[in-house]
C-alpha positions, 0 to 999 in steps of 0.5 A: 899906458893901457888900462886894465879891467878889474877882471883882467887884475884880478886874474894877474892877483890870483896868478902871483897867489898861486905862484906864491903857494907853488914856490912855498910848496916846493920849500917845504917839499925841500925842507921836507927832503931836507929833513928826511935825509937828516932822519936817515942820517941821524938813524944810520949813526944810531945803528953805528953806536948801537954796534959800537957803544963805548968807543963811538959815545964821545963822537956821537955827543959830539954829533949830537950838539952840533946837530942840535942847534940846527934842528931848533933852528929848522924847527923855529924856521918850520914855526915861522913857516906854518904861521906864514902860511897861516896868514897868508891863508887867511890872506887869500880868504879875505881876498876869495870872499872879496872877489866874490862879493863884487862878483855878486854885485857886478851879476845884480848890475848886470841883470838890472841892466839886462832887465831894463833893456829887456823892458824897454825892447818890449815898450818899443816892441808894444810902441812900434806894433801900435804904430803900425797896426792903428794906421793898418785898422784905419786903412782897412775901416776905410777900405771897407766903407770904400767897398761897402759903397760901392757895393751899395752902388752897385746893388743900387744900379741893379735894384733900379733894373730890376725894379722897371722888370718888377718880379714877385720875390716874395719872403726875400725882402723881409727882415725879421 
């Protein structure tokens, strides 16, 4: 059975919320047609009994009760519409508002998350320069104090030359 992530319900919710809204927006565009082709109905037999009033007053009593009751009852259904339409409203808030503030957790996670590995490649970045620059200093003191010997032997080598051909050198040798 394959496992779904909240995202991937969340998105199946949003897609049943907004073919809810669809299919109740194609009802009341029917009932809206519905009663607009009622109203043009219902003008047309005026403009009959206007043209004919006296002989045409029993058939147009008539229409009108059987007409009534199916306009208290698409009225009512209309009320009932409205109010499911309100709840439902206010349904999809409830579920928006939700949505959102685990959005805003699941972002706090995230940066938490994105900052401690952030931390910690800079605690390895500082561990591992360590590392490598200590042994490095320690080579490089090494080295130094290997060359500086070997100067000091080489200078030594030459100093004893120079010392069996003795020449005035003069301020040279002074340090101040």
């Amino acid at each position: 059975m394959p496992k779904f992530e909240n995202q991937t319900i969340e998105i199946a919710l949003f897609a049943l919320v907004a073919l809810a809204m669809l299919v109740q927006a194609i009802v009341l565009l029917a009932a809206f047609i519905a009663m607009r082709k009622a109203a043009r109905s219902i003008d047309e037999k005026i403009a009959a009994f206007s043209s004919s009033v006296t002989p045409l007053i029993d058939n147009t009593r008539a229409l009108v009760t059987r007409l009534t009751p199916r306009i208290e009852e698409t009225a009512d259904d209309l009320a009932a519409l409205t109010h499911s339409l309100r709840v439902q409203t206010a349904d999809i808030q409830f579920a928006a508002n939700e949505i959102v503030a685990r959005a805003r957790i699941q972002a706090g996670r995230l940066d938490g998350m994105l900052s401690h590995v952030l931390d910690t490649l800079q605690r390895t970045g500082d561990f591992m320069s360590d590392a490598v620059n200590k042994p490095m200093r320690q080579f490089s003191a090494i080295l130094a104090s290997v060359k500086a010997v070997v100067e000091s032997l080489r200078s030594g080598a030459t100093a004893s030359r120079s010392q069996a051909n003795p020449t005035p050198r003069g301020d040279n040798d002074m340090f101040v």
